[in-house]
Structures are given as C-alpha cells and as structure tokens.
C-alpha positions in Angstrom: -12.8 2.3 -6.1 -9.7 1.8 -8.3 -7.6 -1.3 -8.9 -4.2 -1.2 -8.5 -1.1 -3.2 -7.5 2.3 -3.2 -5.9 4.0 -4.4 -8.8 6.9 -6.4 -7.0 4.2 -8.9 -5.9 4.1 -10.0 -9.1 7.8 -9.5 -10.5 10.5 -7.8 -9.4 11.2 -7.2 -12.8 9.0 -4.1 -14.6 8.5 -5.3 -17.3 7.5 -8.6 -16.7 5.0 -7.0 -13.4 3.7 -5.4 -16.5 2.3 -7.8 -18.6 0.2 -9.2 -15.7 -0.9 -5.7 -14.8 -2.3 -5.1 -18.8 -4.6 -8.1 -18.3 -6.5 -6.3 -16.1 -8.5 -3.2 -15.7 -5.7 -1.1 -13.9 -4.8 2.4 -15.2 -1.7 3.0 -12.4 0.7 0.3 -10.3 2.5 1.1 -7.1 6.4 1.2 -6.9 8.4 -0.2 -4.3 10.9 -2.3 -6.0 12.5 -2.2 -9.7 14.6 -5.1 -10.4 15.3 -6.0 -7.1 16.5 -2.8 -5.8 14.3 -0.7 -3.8 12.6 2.4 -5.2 13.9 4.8 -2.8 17.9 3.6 -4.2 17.4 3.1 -7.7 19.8 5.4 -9.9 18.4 7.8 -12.7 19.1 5.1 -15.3 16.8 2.4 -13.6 14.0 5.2 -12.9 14.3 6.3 -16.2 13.7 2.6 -17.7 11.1 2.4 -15.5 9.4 5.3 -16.5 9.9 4.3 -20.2 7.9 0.8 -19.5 5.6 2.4 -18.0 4.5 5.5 -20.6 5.1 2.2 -23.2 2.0 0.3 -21.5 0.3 3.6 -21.1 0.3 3.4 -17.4 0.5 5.8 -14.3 1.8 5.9 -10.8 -0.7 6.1 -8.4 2.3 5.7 -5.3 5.6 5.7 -4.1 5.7 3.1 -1.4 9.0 4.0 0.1 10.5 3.2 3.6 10.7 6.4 5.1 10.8 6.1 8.9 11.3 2.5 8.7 14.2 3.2 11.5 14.6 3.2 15.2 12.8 5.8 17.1 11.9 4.3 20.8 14.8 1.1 20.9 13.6 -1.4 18.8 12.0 -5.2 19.9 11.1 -6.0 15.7 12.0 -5.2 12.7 9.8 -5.7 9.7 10.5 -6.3 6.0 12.6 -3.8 3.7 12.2 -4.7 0.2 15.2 -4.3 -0.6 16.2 -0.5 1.2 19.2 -0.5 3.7 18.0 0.8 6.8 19.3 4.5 8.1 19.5 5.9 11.3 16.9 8.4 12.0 18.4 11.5 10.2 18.9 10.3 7.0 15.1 10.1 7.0 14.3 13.0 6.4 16.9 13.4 3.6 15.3 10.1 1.8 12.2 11.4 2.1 13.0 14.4 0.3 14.8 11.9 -1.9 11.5 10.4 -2.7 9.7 13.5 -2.9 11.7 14.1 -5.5 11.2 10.2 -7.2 7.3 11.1 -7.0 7.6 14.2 -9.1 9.6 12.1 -11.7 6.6 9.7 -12.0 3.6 11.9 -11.3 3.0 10.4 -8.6 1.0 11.9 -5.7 1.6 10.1 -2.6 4.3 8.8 -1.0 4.0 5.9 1.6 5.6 6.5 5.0 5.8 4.3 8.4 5.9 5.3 12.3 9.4 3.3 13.1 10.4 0.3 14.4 7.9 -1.3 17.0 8.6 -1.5 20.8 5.3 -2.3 22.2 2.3 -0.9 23.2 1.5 2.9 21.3 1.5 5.3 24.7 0.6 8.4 24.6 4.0 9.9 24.6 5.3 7.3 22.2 2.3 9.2 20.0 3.6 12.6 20.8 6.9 11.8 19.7 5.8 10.4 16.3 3.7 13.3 15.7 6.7 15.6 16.4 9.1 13.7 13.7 6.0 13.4 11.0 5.0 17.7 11.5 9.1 18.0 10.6 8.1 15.7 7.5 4.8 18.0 6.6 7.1 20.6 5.2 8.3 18.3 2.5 5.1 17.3 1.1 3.6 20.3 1.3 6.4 22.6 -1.0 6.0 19.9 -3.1 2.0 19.3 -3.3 2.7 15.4 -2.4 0.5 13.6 -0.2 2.3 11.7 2.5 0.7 8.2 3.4 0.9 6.7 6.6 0.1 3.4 6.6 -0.3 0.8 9.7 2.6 -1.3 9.6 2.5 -3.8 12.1 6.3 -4.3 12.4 5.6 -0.5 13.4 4.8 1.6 16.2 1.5 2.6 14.4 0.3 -1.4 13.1 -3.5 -0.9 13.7 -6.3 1.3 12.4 -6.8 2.4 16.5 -3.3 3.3 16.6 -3.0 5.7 13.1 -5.9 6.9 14.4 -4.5 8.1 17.9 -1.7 9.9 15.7 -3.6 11.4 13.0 -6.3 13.0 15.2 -3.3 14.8 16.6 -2.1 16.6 13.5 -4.4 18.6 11.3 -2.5 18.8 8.4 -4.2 18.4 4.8 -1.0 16.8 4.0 -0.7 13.6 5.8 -3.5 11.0 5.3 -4.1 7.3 5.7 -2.6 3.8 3.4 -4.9 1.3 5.6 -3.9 -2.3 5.2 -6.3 -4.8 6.7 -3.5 -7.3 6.4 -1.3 -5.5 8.7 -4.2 -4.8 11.2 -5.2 -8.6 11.7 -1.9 -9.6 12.5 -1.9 -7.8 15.6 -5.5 -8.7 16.3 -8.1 -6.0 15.0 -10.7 -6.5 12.8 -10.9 -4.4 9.5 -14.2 -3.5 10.3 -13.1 -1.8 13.2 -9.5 0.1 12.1 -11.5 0.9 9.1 -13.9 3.0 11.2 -11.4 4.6 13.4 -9.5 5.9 10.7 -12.1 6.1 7.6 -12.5 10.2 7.4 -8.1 9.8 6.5 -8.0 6.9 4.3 -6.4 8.0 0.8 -4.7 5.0 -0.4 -5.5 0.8 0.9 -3.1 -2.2 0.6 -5.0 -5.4 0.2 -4.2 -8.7 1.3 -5.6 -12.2 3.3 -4.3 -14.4 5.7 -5.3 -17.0 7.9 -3.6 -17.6 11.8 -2.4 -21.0 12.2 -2.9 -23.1 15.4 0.6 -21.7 16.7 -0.8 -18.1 16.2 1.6 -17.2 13.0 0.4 -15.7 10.1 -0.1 -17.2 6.4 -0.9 -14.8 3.7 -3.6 -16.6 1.4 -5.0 -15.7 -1.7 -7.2 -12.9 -1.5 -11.4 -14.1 -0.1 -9.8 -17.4 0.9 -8.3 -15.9 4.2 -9.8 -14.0 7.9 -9.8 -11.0 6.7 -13.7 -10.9 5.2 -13.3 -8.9 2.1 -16.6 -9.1 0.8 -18.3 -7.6 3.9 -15.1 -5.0 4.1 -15.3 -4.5 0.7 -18.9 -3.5 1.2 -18.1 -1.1 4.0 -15.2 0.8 2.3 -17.8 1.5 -0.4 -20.7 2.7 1.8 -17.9 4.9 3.3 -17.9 6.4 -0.1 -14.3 5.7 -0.7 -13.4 6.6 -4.5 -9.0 5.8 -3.9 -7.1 2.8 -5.4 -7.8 -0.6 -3.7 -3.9 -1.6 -4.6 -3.1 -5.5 -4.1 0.2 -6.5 -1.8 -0.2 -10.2 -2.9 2.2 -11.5 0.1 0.4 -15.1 -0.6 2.7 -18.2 -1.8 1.2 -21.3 -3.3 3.0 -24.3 -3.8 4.1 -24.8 -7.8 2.5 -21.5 -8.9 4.9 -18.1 -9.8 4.2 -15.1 -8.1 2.6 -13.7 -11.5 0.1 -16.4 -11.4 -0.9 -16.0 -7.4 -0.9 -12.4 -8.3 -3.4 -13.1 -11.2 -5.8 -15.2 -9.0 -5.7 -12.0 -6.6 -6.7 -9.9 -8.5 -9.7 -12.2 -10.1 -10.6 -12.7 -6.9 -10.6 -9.1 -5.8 -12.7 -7.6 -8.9 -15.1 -10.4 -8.3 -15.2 -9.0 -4.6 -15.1 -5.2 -5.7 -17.7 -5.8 -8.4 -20.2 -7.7 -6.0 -20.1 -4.5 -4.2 -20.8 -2.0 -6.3 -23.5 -3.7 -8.2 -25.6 -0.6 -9.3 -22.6 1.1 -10.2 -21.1 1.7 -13.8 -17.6 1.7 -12.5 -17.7 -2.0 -12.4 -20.5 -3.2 -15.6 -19.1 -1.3 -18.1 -15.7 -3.6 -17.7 -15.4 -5.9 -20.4 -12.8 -8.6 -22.1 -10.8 -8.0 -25.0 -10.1 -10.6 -27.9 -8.0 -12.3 -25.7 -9.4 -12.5 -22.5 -8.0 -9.8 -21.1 -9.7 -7.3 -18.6 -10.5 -3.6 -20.5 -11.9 -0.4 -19.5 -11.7 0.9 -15.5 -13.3 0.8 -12.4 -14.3 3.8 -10.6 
C-alpha cells in the first residue's frame, strides 16, 4: 500500500497542499482542485504552475479525480458535491473526459476518476444496463490513450456502494475500467467496508479514505481518520490480506473546531500510517520509514 492524498483537503492552494504533503512519506498526490478551480477547468497556465510545484517537490500524480459523469442520466432526486466544476448536460461528458484524458497525459498520471450520474434511487437492473452502455462509449478514450478509468462509489451517485459498482463492473470486461472504493461513501448509505470491499476487491485500483460517525438524526459527520464507524484498522487489515499494492489516498472531509484544514489533514494522515503500519507489521514497506532532522516522515511505503 501507498500513501497518498487529495491535495485540496489540505489547501486549495498547491503549494501550500504541498508542504504538508513533504512531511510525510508520500511519493504522488491526487488532483482535483488547484486554487480553487477544479482540475477538469484549469487553463494551461494554472496546469502548468501546477506541474512546476510539483516536479519542484519531486512529486508525481498518482490520479486525476475529475467529475466526469457527475450529470443527470435517470432524473435526478440528489446532487452531490462538485469541487468546484460546473455541471454539463450529458454530452459534454464525453468531451470532458477526453478533456481530462488529455490533463492525465500532462501529469503522467494513469487513472482518471469517473462517477455513475446523479442518484435517483435504488440501482435496478436496467438503470445498470444503461450505465454500462454510457461507460463502454467512455472505454474507447482510455484505452487509445493507455489511461485507466476509475469508477468510484459515489453515494450522491447511482453507483454509492461496493454492491452496486459491483453489479456494473461484472457487466463489462474491459481491462480498462477498474475500481476507486471509498468506504466513506459506502457507510453513508449503510454498507459496511467489509462487505463492498469483498464485492468489488478483484477491481479495486485506486481507494479514497475517510471516517465518519452517524449522528442520532441519522446525518453524517466526517471525523478524523480511526476516530469514526468506519473500522480502519480491521479494514485496513483486510485490504492488505487482499494483497492490494495501490495508493490508499486520504479525502480528509473532517472539520474540527479551531484547527486549519492542513492541521486535520496532518492528524489524518498520522493516524492513517499508524493504521497502515499496524497492518503490515512484517513488512519492509512500512519499518524502513524513518524521520528526518526535522521530524518529518522520509522514505515510502509499499
């Protein structure tokens, strides 16, 4: 397993994102948002800054999370979160996703994230078909381009749980479409991550970390990471017995009272190599991390 974050949880601003991300033992970050403006709509000068600040702090791209096919496809009852991206009608889709195609080549990066549309209830069968129609016109734009296209359970989205991106991957045999699973997403709408793990674990090429707790009125609270419902050390212990080697990348989502995102960020991701090291006790990938001069987190995991 490899750490990783989405570095907008931290700071919308790079470079600022960045600093947090060199105290740690993280080799690439996850793009969504650059200075407030979402990934998929930055223009060449801001991609090009980006990619500056990032070769500068000797860091990679390990994946594009863009909002392809966060759109209308079966008349929508929710609509989830953004980041920043205007939301198109179906058709442009396709033209942002080549779009960000092209955005992942800029930053060798080799998977994009992608959604299954606006949620309007329960995932039937021919509410499956017709997402697996729209992502097989999608294949053709990863594959010409060797790019990986993640789909990740959203639970604003048709496809929110493990079970459900399971029922739409088994359906499509294409080398080219895989799995981002976010636990996070899954508990909201009431699965355990034990259990959409296991449905969708033979896909899974990218995971989004993050912990809640559901208050008395059934809402969701996003905590920091070990301190929420979620159970990340037992989770943690399954995704490595799966045999897993992909980036475990943090979505911090949590707030606490008189602390910056930065410093929630930081307490993550403490908490989450505590959780990852734990779990892969026998395992160089985690022992032969050490601390700098100054405190700081060197060398890699996995």
């Amino acid at each position: 397993m490899k750490l990783s974050v989405i570095t907008d949880e931290i700071d919308s601003a790079l470079e600022r994102a960045l600093q947090v991300v060199q105290e740690f033992p993280i080799e690439q970050v996850e793009l969504r948002t650059l200075w407030g403006v979402n990934i998929a709509e930055a223009d060449e000068g801001t991609l090009s800054r980006a990619r500056q600040l990032l070769r500068q702090a000797g860091l990679g791209v390990c994946s594009i999370a863009s909002p392809v096919f966060k759109t209308d496809l079966f008349g929508i009852r929710e609509r989830g979160a953004m980041h920043g991206a205007a939301e198109q009608p179906l058709e442009k889709h396709f033209e942002l996703l080549q779009h960000c195609v092209e955005i992942a080549q800029f930053f060798d990066a080799p998977l994009i994230r992608i959604f299954a549309f606006w949620r309007a209830g329960e995932l039937t069968p021919e509410r499956a078909g017709h997402i697996v129609q729209m992502l097989e016109r999608a294949l053709p734009y990863a594959e010409r381009a060797g790019i990986l296209l993640g789909l990740e359970n959203e639970h604003a989205c048709q496809v929110g749980t493990g079970a459900e991106l399971a029922q739409v991957l088994t359906r499509i045999g294409s080398p080219w479409l895989r799995a981002v699973w976010d636990p996070g997403n899954a508990f909201v709408l009431g699965e355990a991550a034990s259990a959409g793990y296991a449905a969708i674990q033979p896909w899974v090429a990218h995971i989004h970390v993050k912990d809640a707790i559901r208050e008395p009125d059934s809402t969701v609270r996003w905590v920091i990471i070990g301190e929420g419902e979620i159970g990340y050390a037992q989770h943690l212990a399954q995704i490595a017995q799966s045999g897993y080697h992909g980036f475990i990348s943090l979505e911090t989502h949590a707030r606490v009272d008189g602390l910056s995102q930065a410093e929630v960020s930081r307490r993550c991701l403490r908490a989450l190599l505590g959780l990852i090291a734990s779990n892969m006790s026998d395992s160089s990938d985690i022992s032969d991390r050490a601390k700098d001069s100054g405190g700081h987190y060197v060398g890699t995991i996995g």
